[in-house]
OpenMM code with the backbone's topology and positions (N, CA, C; nanometers):
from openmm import Vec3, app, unit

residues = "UNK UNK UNK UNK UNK UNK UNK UNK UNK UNK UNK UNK UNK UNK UNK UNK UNK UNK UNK UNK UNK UNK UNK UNK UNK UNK UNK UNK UNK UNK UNK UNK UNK UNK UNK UNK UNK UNK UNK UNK UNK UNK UNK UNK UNK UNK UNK UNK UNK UNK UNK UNK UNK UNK UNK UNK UNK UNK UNK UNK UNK UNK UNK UNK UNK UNK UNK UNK UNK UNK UNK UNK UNK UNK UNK UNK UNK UNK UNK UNK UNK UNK UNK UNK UNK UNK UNK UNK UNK UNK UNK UNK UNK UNK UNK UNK UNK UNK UNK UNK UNK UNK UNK UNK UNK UNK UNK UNK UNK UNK UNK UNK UNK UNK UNK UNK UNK UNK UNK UNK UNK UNK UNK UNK UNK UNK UNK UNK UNK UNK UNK UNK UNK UNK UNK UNK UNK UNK UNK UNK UNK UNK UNK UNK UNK UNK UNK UNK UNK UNK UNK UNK UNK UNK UNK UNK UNK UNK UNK UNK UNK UNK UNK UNK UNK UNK UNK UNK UNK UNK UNK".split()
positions = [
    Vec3(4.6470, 4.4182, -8.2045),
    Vec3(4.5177, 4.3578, -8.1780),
    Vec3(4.5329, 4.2183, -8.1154),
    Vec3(4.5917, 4.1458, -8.1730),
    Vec3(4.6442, 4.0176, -8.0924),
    Vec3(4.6988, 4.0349, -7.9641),
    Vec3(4.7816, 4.1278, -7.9460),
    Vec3(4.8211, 4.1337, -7.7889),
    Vec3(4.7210, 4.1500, -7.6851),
    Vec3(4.6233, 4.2717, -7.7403),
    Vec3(4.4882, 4.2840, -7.6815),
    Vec3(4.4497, 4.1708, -7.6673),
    Vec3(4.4225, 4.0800, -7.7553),
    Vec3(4.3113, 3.9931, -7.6809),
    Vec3(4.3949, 3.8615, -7.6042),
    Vec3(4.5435, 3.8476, -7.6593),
    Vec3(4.6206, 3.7522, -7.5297),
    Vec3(4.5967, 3.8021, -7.4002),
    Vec3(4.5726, 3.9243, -7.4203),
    Vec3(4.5807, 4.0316, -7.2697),
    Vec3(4.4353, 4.0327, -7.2528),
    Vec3(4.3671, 4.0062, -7.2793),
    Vec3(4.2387, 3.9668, -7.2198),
    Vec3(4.1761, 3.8550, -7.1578),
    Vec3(4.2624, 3.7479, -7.2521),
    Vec3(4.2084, 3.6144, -7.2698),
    Vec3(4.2972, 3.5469, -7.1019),
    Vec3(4.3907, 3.6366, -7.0946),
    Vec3(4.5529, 3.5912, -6.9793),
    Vec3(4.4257, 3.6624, -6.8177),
    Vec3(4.3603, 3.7886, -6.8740),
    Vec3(4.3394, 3.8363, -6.7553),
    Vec3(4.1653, 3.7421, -6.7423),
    Vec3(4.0744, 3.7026, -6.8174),
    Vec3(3.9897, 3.5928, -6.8193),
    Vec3(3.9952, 3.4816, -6.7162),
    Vec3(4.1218, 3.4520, -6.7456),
    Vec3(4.1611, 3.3471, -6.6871),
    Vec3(4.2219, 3.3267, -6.5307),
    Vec3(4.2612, 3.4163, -6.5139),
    Vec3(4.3090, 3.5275, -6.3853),
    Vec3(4.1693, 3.5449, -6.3113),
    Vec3(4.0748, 3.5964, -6.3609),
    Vec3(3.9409, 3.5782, -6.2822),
    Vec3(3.8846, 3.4747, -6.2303),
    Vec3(3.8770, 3.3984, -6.3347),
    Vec3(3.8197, 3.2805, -6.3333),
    Vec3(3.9145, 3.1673, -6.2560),
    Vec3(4.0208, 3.2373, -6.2170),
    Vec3(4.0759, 3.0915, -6.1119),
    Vec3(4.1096, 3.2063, -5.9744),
    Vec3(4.0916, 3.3061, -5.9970),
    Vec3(4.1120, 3.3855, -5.8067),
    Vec3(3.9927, 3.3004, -5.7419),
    Vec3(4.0447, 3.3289, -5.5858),
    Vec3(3.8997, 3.2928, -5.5239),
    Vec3(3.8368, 3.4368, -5.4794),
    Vec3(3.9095, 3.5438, -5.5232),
    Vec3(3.8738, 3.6334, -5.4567),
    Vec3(3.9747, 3.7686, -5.5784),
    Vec3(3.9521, 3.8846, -5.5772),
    Vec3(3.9651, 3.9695, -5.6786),
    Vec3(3.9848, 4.1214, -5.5959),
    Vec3(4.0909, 4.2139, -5.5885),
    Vec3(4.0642, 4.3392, -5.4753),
    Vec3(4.1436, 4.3892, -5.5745),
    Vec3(4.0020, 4.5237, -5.6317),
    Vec3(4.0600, 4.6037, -5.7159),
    Vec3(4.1217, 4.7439, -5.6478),
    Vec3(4.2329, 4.8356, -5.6403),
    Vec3(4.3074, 4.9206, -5.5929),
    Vec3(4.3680, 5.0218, -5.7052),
    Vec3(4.3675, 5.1483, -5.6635),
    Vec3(4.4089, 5.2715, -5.7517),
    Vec3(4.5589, 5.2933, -5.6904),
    Vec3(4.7005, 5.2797, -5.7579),
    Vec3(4.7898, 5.2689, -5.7062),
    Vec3(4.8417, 5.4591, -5.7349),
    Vec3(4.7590, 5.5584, -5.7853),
    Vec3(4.8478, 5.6947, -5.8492),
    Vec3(4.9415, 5.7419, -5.7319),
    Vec3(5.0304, 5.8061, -5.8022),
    Vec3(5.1600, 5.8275, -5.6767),
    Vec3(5.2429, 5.7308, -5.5933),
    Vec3(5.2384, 5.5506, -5.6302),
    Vec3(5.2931, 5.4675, -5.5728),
    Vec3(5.4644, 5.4831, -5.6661),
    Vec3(5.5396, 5.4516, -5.6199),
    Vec3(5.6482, 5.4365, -5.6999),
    Vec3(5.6846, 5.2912, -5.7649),
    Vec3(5.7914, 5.2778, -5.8563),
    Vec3(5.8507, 5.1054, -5.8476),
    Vec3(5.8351, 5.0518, -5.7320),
    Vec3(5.9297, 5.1232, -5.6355),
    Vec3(6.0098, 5.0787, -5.5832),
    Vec3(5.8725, 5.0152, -5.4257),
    Vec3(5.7646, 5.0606, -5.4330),
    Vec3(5.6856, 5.0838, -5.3432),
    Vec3(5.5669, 4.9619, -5.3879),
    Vec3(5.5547, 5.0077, -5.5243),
    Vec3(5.4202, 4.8352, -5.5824),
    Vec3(5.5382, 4.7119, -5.5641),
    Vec3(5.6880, 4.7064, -5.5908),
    Vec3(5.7620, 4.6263, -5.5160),
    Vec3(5.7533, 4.5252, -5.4258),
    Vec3(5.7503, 4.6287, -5.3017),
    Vec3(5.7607, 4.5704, -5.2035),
    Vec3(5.6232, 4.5433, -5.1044),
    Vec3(5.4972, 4.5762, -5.1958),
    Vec3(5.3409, 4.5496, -5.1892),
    Vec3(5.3202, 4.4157, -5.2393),
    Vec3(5.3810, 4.3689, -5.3781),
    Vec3(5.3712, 4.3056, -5.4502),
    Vec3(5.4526, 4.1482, -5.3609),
    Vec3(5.5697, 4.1886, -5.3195),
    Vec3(5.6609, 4.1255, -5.2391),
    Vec3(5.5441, 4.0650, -5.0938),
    Vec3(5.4466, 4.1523, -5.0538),
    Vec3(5.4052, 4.1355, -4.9410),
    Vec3(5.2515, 4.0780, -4.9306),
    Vec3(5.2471, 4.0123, -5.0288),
    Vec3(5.0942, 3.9157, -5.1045),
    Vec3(5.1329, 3.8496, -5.1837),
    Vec3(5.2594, 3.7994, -5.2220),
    Vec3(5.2772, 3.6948, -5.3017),
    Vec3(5.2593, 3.5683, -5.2529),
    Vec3(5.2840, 3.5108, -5.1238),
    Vec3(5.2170, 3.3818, -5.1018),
    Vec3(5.0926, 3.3542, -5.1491),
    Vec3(4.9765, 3.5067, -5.1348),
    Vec3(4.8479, 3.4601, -5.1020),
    Vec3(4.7940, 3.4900, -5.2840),
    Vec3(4.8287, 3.6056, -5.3377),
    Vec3(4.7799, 3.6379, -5.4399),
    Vec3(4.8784, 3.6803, -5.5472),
    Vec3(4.8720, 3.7552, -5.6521),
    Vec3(4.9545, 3.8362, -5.7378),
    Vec3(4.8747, 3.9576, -5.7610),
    Vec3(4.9930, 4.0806, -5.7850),
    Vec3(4.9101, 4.2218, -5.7826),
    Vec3(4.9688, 4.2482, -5.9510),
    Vec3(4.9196, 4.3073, -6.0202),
    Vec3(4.9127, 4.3034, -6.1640),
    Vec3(4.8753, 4.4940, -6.1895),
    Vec3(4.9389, 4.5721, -6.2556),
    Vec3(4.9001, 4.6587, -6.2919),
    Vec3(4.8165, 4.6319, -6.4408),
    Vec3(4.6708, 4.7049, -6.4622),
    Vec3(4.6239, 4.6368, -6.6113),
    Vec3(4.5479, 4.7827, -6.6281),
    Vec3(4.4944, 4.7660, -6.7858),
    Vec3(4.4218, 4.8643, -6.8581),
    Vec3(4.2851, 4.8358, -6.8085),
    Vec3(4.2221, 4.9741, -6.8033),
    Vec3(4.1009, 4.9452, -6.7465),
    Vec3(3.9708, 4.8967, -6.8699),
    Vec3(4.0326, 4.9464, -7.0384),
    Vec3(3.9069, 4.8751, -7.0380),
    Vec3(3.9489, 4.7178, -7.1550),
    Vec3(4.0543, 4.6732, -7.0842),
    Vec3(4.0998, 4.5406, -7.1212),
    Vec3(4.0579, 4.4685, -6.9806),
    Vec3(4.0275, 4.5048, -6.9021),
    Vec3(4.0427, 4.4435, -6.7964),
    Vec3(3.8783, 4.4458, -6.7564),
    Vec3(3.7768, 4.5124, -6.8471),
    Vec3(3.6530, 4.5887, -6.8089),
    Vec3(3.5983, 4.4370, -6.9129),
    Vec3(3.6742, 4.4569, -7.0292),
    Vec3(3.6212, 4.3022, -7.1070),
    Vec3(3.6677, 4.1958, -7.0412),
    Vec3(3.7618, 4.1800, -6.9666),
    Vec3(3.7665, 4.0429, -6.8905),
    Vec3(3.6986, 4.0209, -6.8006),
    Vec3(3.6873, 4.0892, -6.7465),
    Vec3(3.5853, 4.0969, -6.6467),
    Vec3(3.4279, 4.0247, -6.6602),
    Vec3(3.3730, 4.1158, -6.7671),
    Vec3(3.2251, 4.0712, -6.8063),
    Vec3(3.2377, 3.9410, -6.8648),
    Vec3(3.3689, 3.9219, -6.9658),
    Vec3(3.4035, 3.7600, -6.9948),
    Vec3(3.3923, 3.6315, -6.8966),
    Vec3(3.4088, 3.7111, -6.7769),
    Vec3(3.4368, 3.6055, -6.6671),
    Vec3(3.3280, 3.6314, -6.6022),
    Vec3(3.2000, 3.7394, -6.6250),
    Vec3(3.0660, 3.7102, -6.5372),
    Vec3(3.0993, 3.8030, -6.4241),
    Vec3(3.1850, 3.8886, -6.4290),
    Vec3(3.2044, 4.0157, -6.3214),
    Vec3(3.1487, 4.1824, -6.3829),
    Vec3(3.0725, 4.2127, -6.3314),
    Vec3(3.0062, 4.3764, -6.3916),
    Vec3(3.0602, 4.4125, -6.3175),
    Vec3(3.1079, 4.4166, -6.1622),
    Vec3(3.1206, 4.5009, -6.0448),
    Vec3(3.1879, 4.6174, -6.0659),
    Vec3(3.2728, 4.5545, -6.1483),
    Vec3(3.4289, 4.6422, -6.1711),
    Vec3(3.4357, 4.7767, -6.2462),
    Vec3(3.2900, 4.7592, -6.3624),
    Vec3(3.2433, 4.8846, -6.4741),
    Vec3(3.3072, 5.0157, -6.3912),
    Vec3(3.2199, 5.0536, -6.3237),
    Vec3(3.2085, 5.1903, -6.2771),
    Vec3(3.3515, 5.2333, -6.2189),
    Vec3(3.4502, 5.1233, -6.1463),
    Vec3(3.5298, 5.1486, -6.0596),
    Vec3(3.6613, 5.1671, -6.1722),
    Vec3(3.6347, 5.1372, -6.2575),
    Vec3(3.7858, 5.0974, -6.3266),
    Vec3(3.7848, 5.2240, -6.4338),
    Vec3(3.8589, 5.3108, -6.3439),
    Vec3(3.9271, 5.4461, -6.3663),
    Vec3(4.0319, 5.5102, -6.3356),
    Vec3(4.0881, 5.5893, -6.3775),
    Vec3(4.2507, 5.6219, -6.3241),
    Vec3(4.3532, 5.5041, -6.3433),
    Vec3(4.4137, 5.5086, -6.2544),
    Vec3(4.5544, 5.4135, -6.2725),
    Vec3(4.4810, 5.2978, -6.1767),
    Vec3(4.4961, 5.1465, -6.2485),
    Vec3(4.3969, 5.0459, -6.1695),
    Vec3(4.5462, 4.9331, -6.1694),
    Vec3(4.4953, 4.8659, -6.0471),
    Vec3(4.6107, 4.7099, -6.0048),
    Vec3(4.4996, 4.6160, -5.9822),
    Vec3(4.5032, 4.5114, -5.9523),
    Vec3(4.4060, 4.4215, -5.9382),
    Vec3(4.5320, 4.2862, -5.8345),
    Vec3(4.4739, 4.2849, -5.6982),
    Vec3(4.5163, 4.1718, -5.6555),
    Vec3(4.4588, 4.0716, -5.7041),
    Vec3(4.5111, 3.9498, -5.7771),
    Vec3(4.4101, 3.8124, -5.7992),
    Vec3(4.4675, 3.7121, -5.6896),
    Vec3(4.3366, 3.6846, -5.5927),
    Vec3(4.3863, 3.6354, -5.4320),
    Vec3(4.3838, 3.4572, -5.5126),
    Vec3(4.4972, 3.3916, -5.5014),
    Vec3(4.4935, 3.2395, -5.5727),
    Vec3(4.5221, 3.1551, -5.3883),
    Vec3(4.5227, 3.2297, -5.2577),
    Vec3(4.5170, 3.1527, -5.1199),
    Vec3(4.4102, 3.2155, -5.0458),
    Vec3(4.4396, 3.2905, -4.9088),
    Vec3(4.3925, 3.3089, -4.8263),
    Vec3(4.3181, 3.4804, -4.8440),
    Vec3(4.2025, 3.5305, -4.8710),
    Vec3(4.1700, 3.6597, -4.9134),
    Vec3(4.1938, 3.7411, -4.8112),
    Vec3(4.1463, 3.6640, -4.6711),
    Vec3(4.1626, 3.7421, -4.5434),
    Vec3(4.3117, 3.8211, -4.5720),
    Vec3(4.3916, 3.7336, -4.6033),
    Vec3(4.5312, 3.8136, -4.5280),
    Vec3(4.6023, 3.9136, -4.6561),
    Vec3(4.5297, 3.8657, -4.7866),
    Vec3(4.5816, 3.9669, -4.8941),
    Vec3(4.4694, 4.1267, -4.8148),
    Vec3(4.3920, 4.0667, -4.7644),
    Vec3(4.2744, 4.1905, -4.7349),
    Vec3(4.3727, 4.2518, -4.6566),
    Vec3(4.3991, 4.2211, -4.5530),
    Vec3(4.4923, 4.2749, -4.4353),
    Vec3(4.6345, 4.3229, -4.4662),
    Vec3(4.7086, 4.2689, -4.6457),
    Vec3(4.8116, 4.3427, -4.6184),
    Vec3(4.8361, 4.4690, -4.6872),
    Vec3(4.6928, 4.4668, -4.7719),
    Vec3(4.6447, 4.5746, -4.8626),
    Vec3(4.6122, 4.6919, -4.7449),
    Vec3(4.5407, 4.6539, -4.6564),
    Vec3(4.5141, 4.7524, -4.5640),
    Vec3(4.6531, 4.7955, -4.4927),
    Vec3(4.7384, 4.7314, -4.4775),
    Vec3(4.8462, 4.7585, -4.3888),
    Vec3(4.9542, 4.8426, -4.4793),
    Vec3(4.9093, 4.8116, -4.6205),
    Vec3(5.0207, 4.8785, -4.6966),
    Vec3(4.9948, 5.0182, -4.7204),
    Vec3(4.8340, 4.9769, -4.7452),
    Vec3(4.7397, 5.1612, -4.7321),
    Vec3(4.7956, 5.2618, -4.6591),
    Vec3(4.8091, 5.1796, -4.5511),
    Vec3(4.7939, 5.2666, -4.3847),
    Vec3(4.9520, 5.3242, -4.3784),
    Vec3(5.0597, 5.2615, -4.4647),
    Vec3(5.2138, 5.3177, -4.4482),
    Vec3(5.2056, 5.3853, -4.5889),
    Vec3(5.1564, 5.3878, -4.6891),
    Vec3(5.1115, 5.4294, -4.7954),
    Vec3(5.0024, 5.4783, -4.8829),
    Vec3(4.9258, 5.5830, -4.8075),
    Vec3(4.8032, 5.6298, -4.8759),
    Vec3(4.7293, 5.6811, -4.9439),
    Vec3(4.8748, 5.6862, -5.0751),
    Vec3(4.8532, 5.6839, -5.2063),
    Vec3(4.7716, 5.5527, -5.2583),
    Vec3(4.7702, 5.4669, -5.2101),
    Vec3(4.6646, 5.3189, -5.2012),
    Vec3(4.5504, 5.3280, -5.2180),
    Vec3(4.4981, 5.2902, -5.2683),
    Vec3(4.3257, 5.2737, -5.2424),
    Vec3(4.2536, 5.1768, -5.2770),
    Vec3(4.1919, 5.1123, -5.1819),
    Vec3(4.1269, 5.0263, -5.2041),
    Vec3(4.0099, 5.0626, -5.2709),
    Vec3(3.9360, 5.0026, -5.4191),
    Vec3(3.8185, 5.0418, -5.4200),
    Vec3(3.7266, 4.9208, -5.4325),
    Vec3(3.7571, 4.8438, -5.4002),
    Vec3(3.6466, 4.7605, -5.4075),
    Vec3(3.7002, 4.5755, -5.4190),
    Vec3(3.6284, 4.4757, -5.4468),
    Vec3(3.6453, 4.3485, -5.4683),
    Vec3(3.5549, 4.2678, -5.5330),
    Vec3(3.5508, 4.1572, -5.5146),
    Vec3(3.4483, 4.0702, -5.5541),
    Vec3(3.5451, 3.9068, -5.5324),
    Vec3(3.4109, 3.8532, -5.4134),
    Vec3(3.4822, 3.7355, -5.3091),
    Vec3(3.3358, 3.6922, -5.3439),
    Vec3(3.3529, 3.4901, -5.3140),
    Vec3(3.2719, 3.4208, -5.3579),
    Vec3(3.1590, 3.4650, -5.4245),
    Vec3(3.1807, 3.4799, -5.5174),
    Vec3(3.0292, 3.5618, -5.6242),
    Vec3(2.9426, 3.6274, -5.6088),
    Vec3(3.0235, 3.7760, -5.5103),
    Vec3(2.9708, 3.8728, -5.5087),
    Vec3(3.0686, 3.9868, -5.4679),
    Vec3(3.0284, 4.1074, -5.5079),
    Vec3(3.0753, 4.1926, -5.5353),
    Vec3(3.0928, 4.2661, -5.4159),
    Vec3(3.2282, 4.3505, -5.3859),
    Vec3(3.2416, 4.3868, -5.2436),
    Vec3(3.2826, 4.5786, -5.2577),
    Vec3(3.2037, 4.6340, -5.1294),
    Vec3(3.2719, 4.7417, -5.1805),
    Vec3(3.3634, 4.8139, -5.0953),
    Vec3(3.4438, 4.8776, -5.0835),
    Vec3(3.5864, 4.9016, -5.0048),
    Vec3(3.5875, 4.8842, -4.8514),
    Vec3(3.3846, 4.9171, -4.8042),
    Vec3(3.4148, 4.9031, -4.6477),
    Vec3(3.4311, 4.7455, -4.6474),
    Vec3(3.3169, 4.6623, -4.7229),
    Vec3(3.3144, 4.5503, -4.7282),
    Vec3(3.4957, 4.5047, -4.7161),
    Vec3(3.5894, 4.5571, -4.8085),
    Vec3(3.6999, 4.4574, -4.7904),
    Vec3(3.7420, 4.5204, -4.6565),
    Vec3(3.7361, 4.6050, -4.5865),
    Vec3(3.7932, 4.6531, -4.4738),
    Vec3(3.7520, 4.5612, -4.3825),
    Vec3(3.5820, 4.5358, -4.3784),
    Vec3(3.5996, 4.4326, -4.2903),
    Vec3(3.6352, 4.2961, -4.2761),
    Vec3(3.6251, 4.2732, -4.4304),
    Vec3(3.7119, 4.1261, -4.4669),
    Vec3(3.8864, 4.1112, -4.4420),
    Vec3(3.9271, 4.2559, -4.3855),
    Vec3(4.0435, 4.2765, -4.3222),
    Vec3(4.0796, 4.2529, -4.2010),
    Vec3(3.9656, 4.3093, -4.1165),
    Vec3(3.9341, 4.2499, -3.9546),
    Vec3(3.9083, 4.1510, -3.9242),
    Vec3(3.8767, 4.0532, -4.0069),
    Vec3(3.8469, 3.8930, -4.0069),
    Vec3(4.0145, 3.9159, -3.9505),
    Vec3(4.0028, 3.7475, -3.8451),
    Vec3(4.1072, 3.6714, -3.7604),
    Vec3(4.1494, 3.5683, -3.8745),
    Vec3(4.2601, 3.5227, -3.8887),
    Vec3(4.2845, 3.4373, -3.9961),
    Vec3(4.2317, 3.3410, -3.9861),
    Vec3(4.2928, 3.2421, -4.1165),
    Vec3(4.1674, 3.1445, -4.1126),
    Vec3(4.2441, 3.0066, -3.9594),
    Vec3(4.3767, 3.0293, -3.9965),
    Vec3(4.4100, 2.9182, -3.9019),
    Vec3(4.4074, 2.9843, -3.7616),
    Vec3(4.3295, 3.1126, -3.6929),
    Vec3(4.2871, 3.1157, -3.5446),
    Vec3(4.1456, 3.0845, -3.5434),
    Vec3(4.0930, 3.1401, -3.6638),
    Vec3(3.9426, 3.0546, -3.6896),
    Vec3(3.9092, 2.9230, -3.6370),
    Vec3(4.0717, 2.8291, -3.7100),
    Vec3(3.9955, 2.6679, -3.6914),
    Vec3(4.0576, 2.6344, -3.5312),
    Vec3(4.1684, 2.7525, -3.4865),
    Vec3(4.2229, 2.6888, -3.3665),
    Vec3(4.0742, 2.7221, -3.2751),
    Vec3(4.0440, 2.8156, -3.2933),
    Vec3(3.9652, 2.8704, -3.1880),
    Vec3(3.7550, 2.7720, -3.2087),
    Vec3(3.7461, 2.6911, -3.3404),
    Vec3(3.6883, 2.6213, -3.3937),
    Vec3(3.7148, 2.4576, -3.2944),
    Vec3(3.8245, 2.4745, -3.3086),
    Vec3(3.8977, 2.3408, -3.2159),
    Vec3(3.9107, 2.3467, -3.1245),
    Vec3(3.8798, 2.4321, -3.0596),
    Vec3(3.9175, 2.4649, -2.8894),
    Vec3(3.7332, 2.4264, -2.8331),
    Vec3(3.6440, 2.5213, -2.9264),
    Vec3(3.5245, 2.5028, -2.8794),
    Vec3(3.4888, 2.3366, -2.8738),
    Vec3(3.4908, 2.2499, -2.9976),
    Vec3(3.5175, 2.0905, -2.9447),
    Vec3(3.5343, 2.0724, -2.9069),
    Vec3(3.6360, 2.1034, -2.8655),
    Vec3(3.7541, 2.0109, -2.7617),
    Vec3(3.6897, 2.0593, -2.6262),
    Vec3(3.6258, 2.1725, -2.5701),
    Vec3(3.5885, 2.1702, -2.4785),
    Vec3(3.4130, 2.1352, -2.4734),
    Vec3(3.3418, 2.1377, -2.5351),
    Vec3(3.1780, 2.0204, -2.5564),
    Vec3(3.2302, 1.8850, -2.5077),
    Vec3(3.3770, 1.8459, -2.5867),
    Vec3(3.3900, 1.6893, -2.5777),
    Vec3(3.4208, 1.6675, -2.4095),
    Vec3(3.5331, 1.7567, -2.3427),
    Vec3(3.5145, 1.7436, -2.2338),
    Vec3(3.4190, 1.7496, -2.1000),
    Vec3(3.2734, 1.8545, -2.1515),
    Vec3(3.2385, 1.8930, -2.0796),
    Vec3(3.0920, 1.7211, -2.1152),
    Vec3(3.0864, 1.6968, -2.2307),
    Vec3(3.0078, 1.5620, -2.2446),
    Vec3(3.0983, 1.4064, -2.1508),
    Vec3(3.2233, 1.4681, -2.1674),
    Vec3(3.3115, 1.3233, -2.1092),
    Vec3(3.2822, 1.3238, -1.9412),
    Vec3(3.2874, 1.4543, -1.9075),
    Vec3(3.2768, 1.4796, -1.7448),
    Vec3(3.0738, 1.4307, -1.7182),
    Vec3(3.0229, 1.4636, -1.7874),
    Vec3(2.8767, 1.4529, -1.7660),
    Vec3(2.8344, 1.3089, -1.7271),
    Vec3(2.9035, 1.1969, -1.8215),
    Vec3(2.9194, 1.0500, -1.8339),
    Vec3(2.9363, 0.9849, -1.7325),
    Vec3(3.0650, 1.0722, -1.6705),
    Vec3(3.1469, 1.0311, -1.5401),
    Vec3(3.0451, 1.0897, -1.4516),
    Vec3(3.0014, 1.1757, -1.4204),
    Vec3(2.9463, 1.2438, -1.3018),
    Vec3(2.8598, 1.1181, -1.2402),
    Vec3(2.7479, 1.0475, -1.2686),
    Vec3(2.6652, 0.9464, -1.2366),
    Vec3(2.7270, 0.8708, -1.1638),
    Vec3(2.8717, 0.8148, -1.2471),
    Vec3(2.9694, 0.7392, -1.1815),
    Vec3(2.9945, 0.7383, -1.0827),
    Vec3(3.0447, 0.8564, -1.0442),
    Vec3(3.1313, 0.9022, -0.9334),
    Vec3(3.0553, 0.9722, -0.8385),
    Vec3(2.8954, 0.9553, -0.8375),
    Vec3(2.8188, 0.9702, -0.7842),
    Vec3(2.7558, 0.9075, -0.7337),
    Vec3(2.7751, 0.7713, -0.7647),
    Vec3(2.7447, 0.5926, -0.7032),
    Vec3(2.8613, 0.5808, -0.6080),
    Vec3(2.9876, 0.6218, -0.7170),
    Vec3(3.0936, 0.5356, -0.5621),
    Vec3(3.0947, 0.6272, -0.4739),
    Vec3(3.0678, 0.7846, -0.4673),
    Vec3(3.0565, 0.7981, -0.3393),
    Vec3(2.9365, 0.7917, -0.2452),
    Vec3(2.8941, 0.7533, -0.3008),
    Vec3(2.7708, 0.7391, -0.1927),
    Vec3(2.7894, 0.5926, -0.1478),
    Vec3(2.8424, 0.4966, -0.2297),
    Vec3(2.8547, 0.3735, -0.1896),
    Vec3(2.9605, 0.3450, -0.0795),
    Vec3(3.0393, 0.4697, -0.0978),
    Vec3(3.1737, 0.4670, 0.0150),
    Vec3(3.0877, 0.5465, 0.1375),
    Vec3(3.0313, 0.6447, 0.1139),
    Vec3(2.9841, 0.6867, 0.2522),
    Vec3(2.8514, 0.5504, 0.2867),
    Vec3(2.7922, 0.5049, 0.2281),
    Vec3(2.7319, 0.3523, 0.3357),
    Vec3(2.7914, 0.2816, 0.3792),
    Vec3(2.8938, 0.2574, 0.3303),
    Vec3(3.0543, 0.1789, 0.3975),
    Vec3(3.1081, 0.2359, 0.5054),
    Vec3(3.0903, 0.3816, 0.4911),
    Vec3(3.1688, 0.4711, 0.6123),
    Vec3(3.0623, 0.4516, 0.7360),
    Vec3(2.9295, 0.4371, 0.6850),
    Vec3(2.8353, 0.4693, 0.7910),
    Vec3(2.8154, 0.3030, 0.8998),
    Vec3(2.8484, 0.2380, 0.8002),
    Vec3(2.8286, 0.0938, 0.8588),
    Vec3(2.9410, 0.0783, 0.9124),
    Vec3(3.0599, 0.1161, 0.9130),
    Vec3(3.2030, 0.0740, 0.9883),
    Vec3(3.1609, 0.1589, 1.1070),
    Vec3(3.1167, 0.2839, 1.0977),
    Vec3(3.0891, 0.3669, 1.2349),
    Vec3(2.9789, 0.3263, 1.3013),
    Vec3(2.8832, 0.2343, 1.2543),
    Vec3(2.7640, 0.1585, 1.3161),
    Vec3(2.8515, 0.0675, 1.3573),
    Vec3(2.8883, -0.0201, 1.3633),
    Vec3(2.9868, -0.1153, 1.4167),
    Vec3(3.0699, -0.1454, 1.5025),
] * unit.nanometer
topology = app.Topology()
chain = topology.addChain("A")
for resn in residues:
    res = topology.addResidue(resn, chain)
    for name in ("N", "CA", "C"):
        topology.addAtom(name, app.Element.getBySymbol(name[0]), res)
């Protein structure tokens, strides 16, 4: 009974600090295969095999229902502690060489997602082409405001050079 509830109180806490949560049915994965899944989201998250209804009370502990219905069969739970986009993307990529996988669902900024939902939170561009491509659009407003400034400018001196041109050829 005590282990139960360390094992509740451990996975509580696990909720309550992901920024993001992607629950998956691993049946027919091997060791050797949650491995090298596990190996391939560890920057961004940790993948955890858990009981579904230890994990059904942590859940509601932590203010998540989503999970009730889904948490059946053999359940893993990525808890995303970086970037969700790219745990999304390597869950999908691991699916796609392994489709004993299944994604069934998530729950990202305080709300509940359901498998197409993480698919397309898979097709998201990461976050750092986001800000390059975020920075590119600035960077070109700033130029196209810097050239606007100048235009007036350079729209005096030449006209001031062609009255110069016109008066040397009057002359």
């Amino acid at each position: 009974m005590a282990n139960k509830e360390a094992s509740v109180a451990e996975l509580t806490d696990s909720f309550r600090d992901s920024t993001a949560v992607l629950l998956t049915e691993y049946r027919g994965l091997s060791v050797a295969q949650l491995k090298e899944l596990r190996t391939g989201i560890r920057e961004h998250a940790t993948y955890a095999v858990v009981k579904n209804t230890l994990t059904k009370i942590a859940a509601n502990n932590a203010g998540i229902s989503s999970f009730d219905a889904e948490l059946a069969g053999p359940s893993a739970i990525a808890f995303v502690h970086g970037d969700p986009v790219a745990v999304a993307k390597s869950l999908r990529d691991f699916a796609k060489a392994n489709p004993q996988l299944i994604v069934k669902g998530g729950y990202f900024d305080g709300n509940p997602l359901t498998a197409a939902e993480v698919g397309q939170l898979a097709d998201l561009e990461s976050r750092e082409v986001l800000l390059g491509k975020l920075a590119g659009a600035f960077k070109a407003s700033l130029f196209g405001a810097a050239y606007l400034f100048q235009a007036p400018l350079s729209q005096a001196v030449r006209t001031v050079e062609a009255l110069r041109q016109k008066q040397e050829d009057a002359a």
